[in-house]
VOGU-3710 file (C-alpha; in Angstrom, 3 decimals, decimal comma):
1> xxxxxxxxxx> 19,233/23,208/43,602  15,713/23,630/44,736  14,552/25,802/41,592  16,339/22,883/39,644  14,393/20,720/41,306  11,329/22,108/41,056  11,282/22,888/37,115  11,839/19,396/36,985  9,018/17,989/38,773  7,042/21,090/36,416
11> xxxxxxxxxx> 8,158/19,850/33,621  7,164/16,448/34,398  4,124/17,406/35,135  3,557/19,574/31,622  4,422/16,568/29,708  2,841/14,148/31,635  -0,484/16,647/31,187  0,346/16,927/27,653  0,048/13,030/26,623  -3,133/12,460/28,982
21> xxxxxxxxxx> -4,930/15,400/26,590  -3,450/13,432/23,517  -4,522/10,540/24,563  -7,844/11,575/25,820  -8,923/12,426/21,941  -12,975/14,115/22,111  -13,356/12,913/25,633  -14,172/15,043/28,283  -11,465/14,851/30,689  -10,522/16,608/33,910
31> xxxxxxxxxx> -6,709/16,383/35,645  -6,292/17,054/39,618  -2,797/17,564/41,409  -2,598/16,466/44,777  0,029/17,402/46,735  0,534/15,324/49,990  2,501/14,064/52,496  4,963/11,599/52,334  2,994/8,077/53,932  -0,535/8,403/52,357
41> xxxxxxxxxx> 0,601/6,796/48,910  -1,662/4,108/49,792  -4,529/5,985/50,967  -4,964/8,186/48,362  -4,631/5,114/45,539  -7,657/4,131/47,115  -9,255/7,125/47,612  -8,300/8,385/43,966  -10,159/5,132/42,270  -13,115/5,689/44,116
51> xxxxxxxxxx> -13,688/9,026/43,367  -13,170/8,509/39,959  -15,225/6,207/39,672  -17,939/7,866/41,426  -17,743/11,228/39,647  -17,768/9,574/36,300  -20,774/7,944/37,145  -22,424/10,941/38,768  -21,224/13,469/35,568  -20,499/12,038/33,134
61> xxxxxxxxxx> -16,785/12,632/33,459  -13,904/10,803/32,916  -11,028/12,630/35,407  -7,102/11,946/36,239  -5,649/12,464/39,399  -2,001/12,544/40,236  -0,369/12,295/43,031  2,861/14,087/44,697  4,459/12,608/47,745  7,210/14,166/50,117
71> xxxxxxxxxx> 8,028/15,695/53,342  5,265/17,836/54,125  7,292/21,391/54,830  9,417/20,625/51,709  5,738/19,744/49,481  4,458/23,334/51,091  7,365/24,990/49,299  7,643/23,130/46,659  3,400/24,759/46,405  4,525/28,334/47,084
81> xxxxxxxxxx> 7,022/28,182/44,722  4,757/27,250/42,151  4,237/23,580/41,670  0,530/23,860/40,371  -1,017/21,811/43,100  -5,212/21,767/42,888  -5,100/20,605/46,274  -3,291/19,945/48,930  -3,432/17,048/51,862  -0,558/17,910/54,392
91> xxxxxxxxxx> 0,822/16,885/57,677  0,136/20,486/59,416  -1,846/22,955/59,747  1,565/25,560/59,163  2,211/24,043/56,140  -0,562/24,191/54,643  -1,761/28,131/56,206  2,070/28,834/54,709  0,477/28,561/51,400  -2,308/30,905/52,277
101> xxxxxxxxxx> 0,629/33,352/53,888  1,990/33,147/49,848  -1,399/34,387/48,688  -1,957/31,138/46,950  -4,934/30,268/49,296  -7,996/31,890/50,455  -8,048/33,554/54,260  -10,787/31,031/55,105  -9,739/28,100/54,015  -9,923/25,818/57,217
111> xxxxxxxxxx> -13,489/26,768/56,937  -14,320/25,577/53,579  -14,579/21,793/54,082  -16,120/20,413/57,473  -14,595/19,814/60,877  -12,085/22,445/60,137  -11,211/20,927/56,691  -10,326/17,545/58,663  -11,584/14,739/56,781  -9,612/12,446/59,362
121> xxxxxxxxxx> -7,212/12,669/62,045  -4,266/10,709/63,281  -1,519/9,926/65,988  1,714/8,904/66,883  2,607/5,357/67,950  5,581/2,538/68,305  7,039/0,054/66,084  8,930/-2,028/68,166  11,040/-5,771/66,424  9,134/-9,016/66,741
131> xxxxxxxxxx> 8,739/-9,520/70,674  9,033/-6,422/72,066  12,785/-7,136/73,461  13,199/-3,514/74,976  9,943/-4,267/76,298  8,918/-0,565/75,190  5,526/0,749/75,853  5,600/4,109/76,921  7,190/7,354/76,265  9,346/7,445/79,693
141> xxxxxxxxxx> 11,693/4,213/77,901  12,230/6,073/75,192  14,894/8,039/77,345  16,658/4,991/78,526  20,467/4,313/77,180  19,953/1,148/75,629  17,207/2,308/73,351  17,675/3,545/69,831  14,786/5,649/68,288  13,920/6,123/64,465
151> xxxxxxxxxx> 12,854/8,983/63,741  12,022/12,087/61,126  13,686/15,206/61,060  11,344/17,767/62,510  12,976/20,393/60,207  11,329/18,923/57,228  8,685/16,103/58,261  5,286/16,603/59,720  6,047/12,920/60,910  8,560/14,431/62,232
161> xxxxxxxxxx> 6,968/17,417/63,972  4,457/15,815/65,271  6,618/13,032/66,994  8,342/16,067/68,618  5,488/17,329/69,766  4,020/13,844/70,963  7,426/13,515/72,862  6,895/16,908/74,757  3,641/16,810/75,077  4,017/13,002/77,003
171> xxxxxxxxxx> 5,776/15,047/79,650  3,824/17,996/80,373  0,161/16,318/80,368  1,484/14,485/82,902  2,692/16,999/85,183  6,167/17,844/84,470  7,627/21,433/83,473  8,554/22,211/79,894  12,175/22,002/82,007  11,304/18,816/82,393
181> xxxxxxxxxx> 10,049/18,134/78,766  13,678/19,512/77,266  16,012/17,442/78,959  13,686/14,411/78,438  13,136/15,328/74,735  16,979/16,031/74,377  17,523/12,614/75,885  15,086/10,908/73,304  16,911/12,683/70,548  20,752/11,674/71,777
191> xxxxxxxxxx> 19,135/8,562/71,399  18,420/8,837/67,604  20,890/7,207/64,944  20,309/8,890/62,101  17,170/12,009/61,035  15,611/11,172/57,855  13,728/13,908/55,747  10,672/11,802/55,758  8,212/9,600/57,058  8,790/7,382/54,623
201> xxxxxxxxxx> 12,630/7,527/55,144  12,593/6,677/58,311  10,034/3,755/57,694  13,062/2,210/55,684  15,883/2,760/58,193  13,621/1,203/60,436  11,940/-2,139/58,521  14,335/-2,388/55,563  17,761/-1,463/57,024  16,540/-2,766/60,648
211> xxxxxxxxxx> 18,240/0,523/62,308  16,998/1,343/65,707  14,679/-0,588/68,751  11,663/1,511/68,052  10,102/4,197/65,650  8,130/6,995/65,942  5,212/7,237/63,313  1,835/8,154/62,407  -0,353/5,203/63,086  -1,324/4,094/59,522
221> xxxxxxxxxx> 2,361/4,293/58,541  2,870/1,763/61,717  0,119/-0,790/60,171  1,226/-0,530/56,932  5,224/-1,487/57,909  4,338/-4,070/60,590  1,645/-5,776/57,526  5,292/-5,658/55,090  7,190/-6,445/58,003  6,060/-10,542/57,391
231> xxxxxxxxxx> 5,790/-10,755/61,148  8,845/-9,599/62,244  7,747/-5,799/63,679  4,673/-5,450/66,287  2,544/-1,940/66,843  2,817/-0,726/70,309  0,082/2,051/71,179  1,658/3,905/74,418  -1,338/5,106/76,762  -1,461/8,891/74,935
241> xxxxxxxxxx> -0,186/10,561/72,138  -0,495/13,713/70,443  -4,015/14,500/68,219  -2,673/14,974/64,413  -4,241/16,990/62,230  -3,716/16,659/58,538  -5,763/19,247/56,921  -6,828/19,170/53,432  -7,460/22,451/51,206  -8,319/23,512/47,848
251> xxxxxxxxxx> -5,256/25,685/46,049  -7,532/28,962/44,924  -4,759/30,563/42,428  -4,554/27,367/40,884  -8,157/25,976/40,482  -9,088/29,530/39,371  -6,001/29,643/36,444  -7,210/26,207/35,548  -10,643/26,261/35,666  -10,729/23,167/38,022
261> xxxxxxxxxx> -12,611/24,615/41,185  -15,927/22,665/41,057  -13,575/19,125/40,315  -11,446/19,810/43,313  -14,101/20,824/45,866  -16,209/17,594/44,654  -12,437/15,748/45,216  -11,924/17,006/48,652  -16,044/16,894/49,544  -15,801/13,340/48,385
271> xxxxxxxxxx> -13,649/12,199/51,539  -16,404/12,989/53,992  -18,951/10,358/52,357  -19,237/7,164/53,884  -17,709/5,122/51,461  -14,505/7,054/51,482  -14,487/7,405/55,389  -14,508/3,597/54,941  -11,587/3,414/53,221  -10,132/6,415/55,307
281> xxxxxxxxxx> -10,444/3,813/58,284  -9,249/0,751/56,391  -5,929/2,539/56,025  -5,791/3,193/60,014  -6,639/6,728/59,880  -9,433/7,927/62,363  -12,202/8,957/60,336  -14,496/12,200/61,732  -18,048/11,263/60,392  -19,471/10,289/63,656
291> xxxxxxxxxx> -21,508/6,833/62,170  -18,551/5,381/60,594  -16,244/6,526/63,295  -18,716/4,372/65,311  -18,885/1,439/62,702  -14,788/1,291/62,727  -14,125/1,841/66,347  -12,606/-1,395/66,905  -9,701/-1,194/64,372  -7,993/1,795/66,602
301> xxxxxxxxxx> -7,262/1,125/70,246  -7,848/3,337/72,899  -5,580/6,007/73,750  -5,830/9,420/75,042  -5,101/12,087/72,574  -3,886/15,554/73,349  -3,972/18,706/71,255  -0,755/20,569/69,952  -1,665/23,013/71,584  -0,345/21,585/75,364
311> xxxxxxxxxx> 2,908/22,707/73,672  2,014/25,896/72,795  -0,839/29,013/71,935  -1,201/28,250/68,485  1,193/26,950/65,034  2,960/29,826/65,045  4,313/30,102/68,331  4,891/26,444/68,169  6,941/26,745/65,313  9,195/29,630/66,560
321> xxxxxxxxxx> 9,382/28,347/69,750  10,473/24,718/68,637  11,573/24,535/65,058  12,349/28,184/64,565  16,549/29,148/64,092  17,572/28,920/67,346  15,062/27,466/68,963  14,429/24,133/70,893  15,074/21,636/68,699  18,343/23,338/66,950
331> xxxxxxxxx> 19,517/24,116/70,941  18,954/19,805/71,445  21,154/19,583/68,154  23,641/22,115/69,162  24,004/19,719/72,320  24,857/17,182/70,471  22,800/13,343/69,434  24,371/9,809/68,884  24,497/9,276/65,556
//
């Protein structure tokens, strides 16, 4: 099913290649892939007419850029396995180091852009209905019986991973043991309708099928559904969350078989320029140039942000320990969750 799958989405691509360079006539023209994660549709339109228009100005060059959108694990895969991905702009920083472990990515990559290839960072926050009627504003009410949580599978989402670890990680940074952290996390989970495979996913059980007192999500995703909400959902920032880190990285075996290297480091060196950091922040994600961090500090309320790594050493024992077979999160499911 998933080579089906995938020579589908290549094929796509191939023809959808083939009619830009029929179309294009004598021009010069350029064509990026970018492979992301499932709830920065919006940010990258932006992000993609900018650059376009700023590199065409600046060479000369008239460029494409498409876009592919999905749970961040599955997109990693769908990378390894050979979708032809120039760069890629995922949830995690396994994810996208799974790539490198393919040999489809230089050793160094988190060195090739600054702050460690972070163009931006995120967190996790609430969306609660109109009100607040659960009257839900920190992670300890999350465990209560009454309340139903929305929320990606962390299996396949780096929404959904990273709303794992915020729910841990809420626990131990305050003092308890990761005893402590299981049951409550195991709790939270029992208290979870239905796992989507996506951020997105979930973003429609939650505003479009009205499933669930709360959901988990990154904190642009939460702007974006309470703005399409028409009034009816609020944003609820609980006092700390969990630091996310969506890296961004160039795809060496495939900007070297296409000849596209200098386009896609010019792509991803783009987002660190003020104007894109702008629109970074006009999308709610935290942007990491310290003057327009500065400049946008009052769209993104305070709130105490704690590494990934309270939860573990490093991604890999995170992942083994956690989302690994048999570990902690297929243990919780083993128990058993309200559905």
């Amino acid at each position: 099913m998933r080579q089906k799958a995938l020579l589908s989405l290549l094929g796509l691509y191939v023809l959808a290649a083939g009619v830009w360079v029929v179309a294009s006539g004598f021009t010069r023209h350029t064509e990026l892939l970018n492979v992301g994660c499932d709830p920065t549709r919006e940010l990258w339109r932006d992000i993609n007419a900018a650059f376009i228009a700023d590199y065409q100005r600046r060479t000369g060059v008239t460029i494409g850029i498409r876009q592919s959108h999905g749970g961040s694990g599955s997109q990693a895969r769908a990378v390894i396995d050979g979708l032809p991905a120039d760069v890629v702009t995922l949830a995690l920083w396994s994810d996208t180091d799974a790539i490198r472990t393919a040999g489809r990515m230089a050793a160094d990559w988190e060195d090739q852009f600054p702050n460690r290839s972070l163009p931006y960072i995120s967190t996790i926050v609430f969306v609660v209905r109109k009100g607040n009627p659960k009257r839900i504003a920190d992670w300890p009410e999350l465990a209560r019986p009454d309340v139903r949580v929305v929320t990606p599978d962390p299996k396949t989402s780096g929404n959904g991973k990273w709303s794992f670890l915020a729910l841990w990680g809420s626990v131990v940074t305050r003092g308890g043991s990761a005893a402590d952290a299981e049951r409550y996390v195991a709790t939270v989970y029992r208290n979870v309708p239905v796992l989507g495979s996506a951020a997105r996913e979930a973003t429609i059980t939650f505003a479009k099928h009205k499933i669930g007192d709360v959901h988990l999500t990154w904190e642009n995703e939460a702007y974006l559904e309470v703005k399409e909400s028409a009034g009816e959902l609020e944003v609820v920032h609980p006092p700390s969350s969990v630091r996310a880190e969506p890296h961004v990285a160039v795809v060496d075996a495939v900007v070297d078989q296409k000849g596209s290297r200098a386009t896609a480091e010019a792509y991803l060196n783009f987002l660190y320029t003020p104007d894109a950091q702008r629109i970074i922040a006009e999308h709610y994600y935290r942007p990491t140039l310290p003057e327009v961090a500065a400049e946008t500090r009052h769209r993104f309320p305070k709130i105490d942000l704690f590494p990934a790594t309270v939860c573990g050493p490093d991604w890999d024992a995170i992942n083994q320990r956690y989302f690994g077979e048999g570990g902690v999160f297929d243990r919780m499911q083993a128990g058993g969750r309200g559905r």
